[in-house]
C-alpha positions in Angstrom: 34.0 -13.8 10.8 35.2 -11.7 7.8 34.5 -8.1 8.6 33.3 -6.2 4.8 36.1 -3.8 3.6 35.7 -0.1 3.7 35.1 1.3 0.3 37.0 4.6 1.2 39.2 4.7 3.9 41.0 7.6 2.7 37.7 9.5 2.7 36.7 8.5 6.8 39.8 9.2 8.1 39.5 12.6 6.3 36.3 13.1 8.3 38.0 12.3 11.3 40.5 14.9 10.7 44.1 12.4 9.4 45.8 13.6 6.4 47.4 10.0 6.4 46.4 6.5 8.0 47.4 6.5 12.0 50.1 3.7 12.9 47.5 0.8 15.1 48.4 2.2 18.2 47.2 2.6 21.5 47.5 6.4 20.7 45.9 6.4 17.8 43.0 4.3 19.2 42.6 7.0 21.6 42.3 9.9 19.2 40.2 7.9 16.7 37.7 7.0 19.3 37.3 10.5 20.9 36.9 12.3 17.2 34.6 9.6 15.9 32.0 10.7 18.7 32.6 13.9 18.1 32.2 14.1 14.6 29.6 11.4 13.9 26.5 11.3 16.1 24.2 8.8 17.3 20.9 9.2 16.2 17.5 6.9 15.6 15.6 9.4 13.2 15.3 6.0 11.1 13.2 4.4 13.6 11.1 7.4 14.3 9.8 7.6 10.9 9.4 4.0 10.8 11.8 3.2 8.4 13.9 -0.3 7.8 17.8 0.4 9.1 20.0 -2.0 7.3 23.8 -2.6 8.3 25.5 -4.2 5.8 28.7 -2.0 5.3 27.7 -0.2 2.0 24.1 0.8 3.4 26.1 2.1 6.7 28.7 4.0 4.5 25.6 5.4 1.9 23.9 6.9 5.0 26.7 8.3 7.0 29.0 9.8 4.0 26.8 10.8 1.4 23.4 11.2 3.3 24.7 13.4 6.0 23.4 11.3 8.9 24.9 9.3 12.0 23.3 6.1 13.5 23.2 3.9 16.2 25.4 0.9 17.4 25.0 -1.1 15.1 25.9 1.0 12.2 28.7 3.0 13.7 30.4 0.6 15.7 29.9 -1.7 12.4 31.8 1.2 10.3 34.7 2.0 13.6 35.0 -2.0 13.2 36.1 -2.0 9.5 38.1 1.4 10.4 40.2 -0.6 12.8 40.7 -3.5 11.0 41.8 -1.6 7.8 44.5 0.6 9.8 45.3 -3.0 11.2 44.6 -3.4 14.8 43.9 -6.7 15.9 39.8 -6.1 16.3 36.3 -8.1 16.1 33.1 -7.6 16.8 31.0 -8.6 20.6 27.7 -7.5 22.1 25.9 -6.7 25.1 22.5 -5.9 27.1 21.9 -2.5 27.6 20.5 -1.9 31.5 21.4 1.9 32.0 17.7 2.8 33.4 17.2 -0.7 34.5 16.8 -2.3 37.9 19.9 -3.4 39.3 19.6 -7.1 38.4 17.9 -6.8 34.8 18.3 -8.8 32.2 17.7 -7.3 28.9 18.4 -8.5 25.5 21.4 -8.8 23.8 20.9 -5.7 21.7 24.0 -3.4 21.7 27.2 -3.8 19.7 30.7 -2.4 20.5 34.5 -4.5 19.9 36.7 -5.8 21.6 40.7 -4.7 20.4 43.8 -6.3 21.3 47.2 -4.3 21.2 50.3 -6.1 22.2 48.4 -9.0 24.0 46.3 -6.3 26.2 42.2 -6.6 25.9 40.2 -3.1 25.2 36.8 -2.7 25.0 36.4 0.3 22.3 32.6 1.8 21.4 31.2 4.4 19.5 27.7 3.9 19.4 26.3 4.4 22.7 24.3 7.6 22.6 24.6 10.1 25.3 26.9 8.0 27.8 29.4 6.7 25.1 32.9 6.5 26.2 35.0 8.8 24.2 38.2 6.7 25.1 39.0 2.6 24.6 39.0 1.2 28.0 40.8 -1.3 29.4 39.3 -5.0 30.1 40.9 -6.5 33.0 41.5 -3.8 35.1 38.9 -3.0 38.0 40.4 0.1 38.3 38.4 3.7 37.7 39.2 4.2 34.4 39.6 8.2 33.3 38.8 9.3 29.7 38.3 13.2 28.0 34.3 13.1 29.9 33.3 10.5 32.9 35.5 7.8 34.5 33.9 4.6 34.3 34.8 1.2 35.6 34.7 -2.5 34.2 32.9 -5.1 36.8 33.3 -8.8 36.7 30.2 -10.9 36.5 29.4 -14.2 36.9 28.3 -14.3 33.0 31.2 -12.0 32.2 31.6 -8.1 32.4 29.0 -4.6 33.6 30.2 -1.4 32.2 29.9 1.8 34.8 29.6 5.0 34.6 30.2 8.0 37.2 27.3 10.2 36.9 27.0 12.9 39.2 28.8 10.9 41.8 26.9 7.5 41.2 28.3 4.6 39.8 25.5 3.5 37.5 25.7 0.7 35.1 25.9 1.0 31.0 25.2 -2.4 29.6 26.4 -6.0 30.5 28.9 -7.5 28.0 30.9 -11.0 27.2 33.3 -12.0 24.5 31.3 -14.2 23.1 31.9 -15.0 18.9 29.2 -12.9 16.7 28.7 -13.4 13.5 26.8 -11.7 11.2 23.0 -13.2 11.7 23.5 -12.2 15.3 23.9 -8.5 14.2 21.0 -8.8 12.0 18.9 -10.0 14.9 19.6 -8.1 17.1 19.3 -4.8 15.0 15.8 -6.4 13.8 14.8 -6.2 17.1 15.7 -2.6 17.9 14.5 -1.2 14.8 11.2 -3.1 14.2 9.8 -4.7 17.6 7.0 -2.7 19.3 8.9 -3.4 22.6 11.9 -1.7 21.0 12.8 1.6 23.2 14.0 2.9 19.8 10.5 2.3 17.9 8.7 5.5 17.9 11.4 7.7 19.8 14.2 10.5 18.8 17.1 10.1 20.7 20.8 11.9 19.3 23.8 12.7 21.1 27.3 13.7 20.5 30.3 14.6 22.3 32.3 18.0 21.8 35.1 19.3 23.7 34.3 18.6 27.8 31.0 18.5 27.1 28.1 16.1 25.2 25.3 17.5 23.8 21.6 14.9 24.1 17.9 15.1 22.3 15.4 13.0 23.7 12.4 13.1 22.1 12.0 17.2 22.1 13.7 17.5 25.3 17.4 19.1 24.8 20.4 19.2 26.8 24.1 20.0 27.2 26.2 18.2 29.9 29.2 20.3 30.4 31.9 18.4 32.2 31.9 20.3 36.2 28.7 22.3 34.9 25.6 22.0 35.9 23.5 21.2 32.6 21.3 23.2 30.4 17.6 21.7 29.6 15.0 23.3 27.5 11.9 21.7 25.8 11.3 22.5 22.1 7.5 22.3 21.4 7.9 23.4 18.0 9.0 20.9 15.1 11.0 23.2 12.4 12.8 24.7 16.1 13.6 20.4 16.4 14.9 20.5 13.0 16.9 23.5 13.1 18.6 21.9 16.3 19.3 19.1 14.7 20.8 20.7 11.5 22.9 22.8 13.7 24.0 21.3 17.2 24.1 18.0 16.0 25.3 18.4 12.3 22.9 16.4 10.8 21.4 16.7 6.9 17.9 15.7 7.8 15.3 13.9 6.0 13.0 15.9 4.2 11.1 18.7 6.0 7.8 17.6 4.9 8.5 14.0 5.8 10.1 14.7 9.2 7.9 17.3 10.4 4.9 15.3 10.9 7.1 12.6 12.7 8.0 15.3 15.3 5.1 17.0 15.5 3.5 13.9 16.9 6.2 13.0 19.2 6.0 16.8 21.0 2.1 16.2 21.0 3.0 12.6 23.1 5.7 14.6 25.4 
């Protein structure tokens, strides 16, 4: 599949704090992943109001550059994809079944993207776009070893259909999404994003989830409850039952230029109504 082209490299990298294009390292893979979560958050406020989300490149670029807003998988693990593949690592595309929340043993659908990037004949698994339990470092594929990076360890399982992603939480090892390495092309993205933008089922439709990393710590919304996980901490939780106190918090924690007030206030009021 022939990833889209960035229309301004120069300009991301700026945003992600490189004066000049990193060498496609396993260094640089490291520092690019760890700032991209820090700097660009996930967010759903598209599917709270209702609104379509496309993903070709240019829509993703639009939104996240000159709008002021992050997104979800498959927008920022779409735009770290072309990143990667400009700087020229060896990169493409896979997907997976979320089942964090899940019942050991669930099957869910095939609705999360990340990649897959190859340095030197090694396999890493590198996402971006994974709300409030992204890993903020590439990890390795075929090691079964506890894997350290700058916030939880997590760990890569075998299955019998092809890999579970862990994470350490509080002392449990409790499992991300499923994953194989099967070839995606584009209509698989587009389904797949369908689904989690537009299906009732969806646990996107309707809901307000955002989340970004910062230095040993990650800071979550869901729906108008707010919290920040500091890394040894115990974590701090309130519950904002006001929606221009929502706003503000997402203006200033997360970094976000919202949509308009008058359009978004509405959205949220109804969600702390549902809370």
């Amino acid at each position: 599949m022939n990833q889209p082209r960035l229309s301004d490299c120069a300009r991301y990298l700026r945003r992600l704090g490189f004066d000049t294009a990193p060498p496609p390292t396993l260094d640089s893979l490291r520092q690019l992943q760890w700032r991209h979560t820090a700097e660009f958050p996930f967010e759903t406020l598209a599917t709270l109001l209702g609104q379509p989300v496309p993903i070709d490149l240019e829509s993703v670029e639009r939104k996240i550059f000159e709008q002021g807003r992050g997104g979800y998988c498959y927008e920022l693990n779409q735009l770290f994809l072309a990143l990667l593949q400009d700087l020229g690592f060896e990169a493409r595309g896979i997907t997976g079944r979320v089942v964090m929340n899940a019942p050991e043993g669930a099957w869910t659908a095939r609705t999360h993207r990340l990649s897959l990037v190859t340095l030197d004949g090694v396999r890493y698994v590198t996402d971006v776009g994974f709300g409030g339990m992204v890993p903020t470092a590439p990890l390795l594929l075929d090691s079964r070893e506890v894997q350290a990076t700058p916030h939880e360890p997590y760990r890569i399982e075998t299955t019998e259909d092809g890999y579970m992603l862990r994470a350490n939480v509080g002392g449990e090892w409790r499992p991300m999404y499923l994953f194989d390495l099967q070839r995606q092309e584009e209509i698989d993205y587009i389904v797949g994003n369908w689904y989690v933008c537009s299906h009732p089922d969806s646990p996107f439709k309707d809901r307000l989830m955002v989340a970004r990393t910062g230095d040993g710590l990650r800071k979550t919304l869901n729906g108008n409850s707010y919290a920040v996980h500091q890394i040894g901490h115990e974590s701090e939780r309130r519950t904002i039952m006001d929606a221009d106190e929502l706003i503000d918090l997402l203006e200033t924690e997360f970094g976000l230029r919202v949509p308009p007030r008058e359009l978004l206030r509405p959205a949220l009021e109804g969600l702390i109504t549902r809370s």
